[in-house]
N, C-alpha and C positions, 0 to 999 in steps of 0.2 A: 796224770797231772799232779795229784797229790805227792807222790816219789821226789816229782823235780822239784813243786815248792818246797819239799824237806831239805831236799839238797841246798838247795838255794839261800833259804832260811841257815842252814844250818855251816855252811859256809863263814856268807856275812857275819852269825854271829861269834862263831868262833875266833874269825881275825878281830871282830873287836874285842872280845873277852880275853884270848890269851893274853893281849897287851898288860890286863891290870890284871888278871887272874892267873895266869901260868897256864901249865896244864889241867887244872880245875876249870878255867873258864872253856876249855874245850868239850869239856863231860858237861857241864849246864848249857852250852848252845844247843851238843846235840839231844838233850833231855825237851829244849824249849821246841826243839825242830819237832820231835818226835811227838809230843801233846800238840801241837799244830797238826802234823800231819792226822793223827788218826780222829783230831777234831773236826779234819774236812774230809775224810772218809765216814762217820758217823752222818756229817750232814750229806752226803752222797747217797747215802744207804736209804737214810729215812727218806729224801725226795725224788728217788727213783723208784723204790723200791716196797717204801713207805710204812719200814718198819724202825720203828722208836731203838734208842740206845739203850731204853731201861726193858727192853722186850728181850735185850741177848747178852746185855753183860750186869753183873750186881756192881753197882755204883757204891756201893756204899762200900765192900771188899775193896774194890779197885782204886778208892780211894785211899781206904787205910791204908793198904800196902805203902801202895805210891808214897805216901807221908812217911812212914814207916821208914824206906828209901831213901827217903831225902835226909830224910835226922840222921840215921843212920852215916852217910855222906858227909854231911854236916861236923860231925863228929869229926870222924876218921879225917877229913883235912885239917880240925881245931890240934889232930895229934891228943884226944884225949885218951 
């Protein structure tokens, strides 16, 4: 179930973003698609399974990176 809201998700947003974003808006649908997905595989895990997100991944790494990623991105389409 989670796979196909990604797809799904990620679809939709790329035909609306390409419009005002080019190719960039295709890499941020599917970025949006992908933190969706693995936000409703986290809440799957914890209430099947009934273990926490902070019990298997460091939140705090995962987000820096992530940030890290995006600036990074950021960047690189400013042409800096």
């Amino acid at each position: 179930a989670a796979s196909f809201l990604e797809l799904v998700i990620n679809v939709t947003l790329s035909l609306l973003f390409v419009q005002f974003l080019g190719i960039a808006g295709i890499a941020f649908a599917t970025c949006i698609a992908y933190i969706f997905e693995k936000i409703d595989i986290g809440d799957e895990v914890r209430r099947r399974l009934n273990i926490r997100l902070v019990e298997y991944l460091s939140l705090r790494n995962y987000l820096l990176y992530s940030l890290i990623t995006i600036v990074i991105f950021i960047f690189a389409e400013l042409n800096f």
